[in-house]
C-alpha positions in Angstrom: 0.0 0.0 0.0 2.5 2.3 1.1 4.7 2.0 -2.5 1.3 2.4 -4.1 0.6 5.8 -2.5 4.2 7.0 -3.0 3.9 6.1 -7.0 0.8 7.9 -7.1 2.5 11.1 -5.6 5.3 10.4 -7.6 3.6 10.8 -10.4 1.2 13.9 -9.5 4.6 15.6 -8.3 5.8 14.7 -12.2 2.7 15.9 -14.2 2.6 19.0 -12.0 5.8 19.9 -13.1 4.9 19.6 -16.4 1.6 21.5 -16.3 3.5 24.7 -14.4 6.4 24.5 -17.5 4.0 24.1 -20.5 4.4 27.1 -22.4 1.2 27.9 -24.9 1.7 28.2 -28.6 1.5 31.9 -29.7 -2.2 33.3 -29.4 -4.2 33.4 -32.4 -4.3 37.3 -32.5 -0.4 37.3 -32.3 0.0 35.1 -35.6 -2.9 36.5 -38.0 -1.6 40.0 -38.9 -4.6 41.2 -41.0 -5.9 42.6 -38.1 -4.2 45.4 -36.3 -4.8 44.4 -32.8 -3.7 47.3 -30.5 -3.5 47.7 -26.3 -7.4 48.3 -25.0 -6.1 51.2 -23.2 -5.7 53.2 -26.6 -9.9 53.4 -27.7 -10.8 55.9 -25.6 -14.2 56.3 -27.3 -17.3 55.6 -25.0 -18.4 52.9 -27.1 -15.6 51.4 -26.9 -16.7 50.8 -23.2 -19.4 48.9 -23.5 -19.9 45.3 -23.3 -21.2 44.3 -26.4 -18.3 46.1 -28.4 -15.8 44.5 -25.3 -17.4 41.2 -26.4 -16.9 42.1 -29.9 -13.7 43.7 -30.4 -11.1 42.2 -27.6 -9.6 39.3 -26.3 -7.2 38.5 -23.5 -4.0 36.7 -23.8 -2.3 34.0 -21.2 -0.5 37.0 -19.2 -4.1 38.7 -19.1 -3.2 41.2 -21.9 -6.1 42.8 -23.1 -5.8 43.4 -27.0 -8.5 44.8 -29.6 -9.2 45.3 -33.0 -11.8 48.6 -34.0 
């Protein structure tokens, strides 16, 4: 029992460590440049505020980046 239960944390201890170094791929709105994706901070416009054109218009990378497109 007791080698059974230190395989098993063994082996959580080994896929942890591989979950915390997995790097992602590159986002999708880093490799398609026909869109000019810019930092949310720079659409000042009220609209640009809003929910539905949030929804629309941005996305959030791994790092929580927010990028959007007009």
């Amino acid at each position: 029992m007791k080698k059974i239960l230190l395989g098993c944390f063994i082996a959580s201890a080994a896929v942890a460590g591989v979950i915390s170094s997995a790097q992602a791929a590159d986002p999708y709105w880093r490799s398609h440049h026909d869109v000019e994706w810019q930092d949310r901070a720079t659409f000042k416009d009220p609209a640009s505020a809003k929910t539905d054109w949030l929804r629309d218009h941005c996305i959030r990378d791994w790092d929580g980046h927010e990028m959007c497109r007009r």
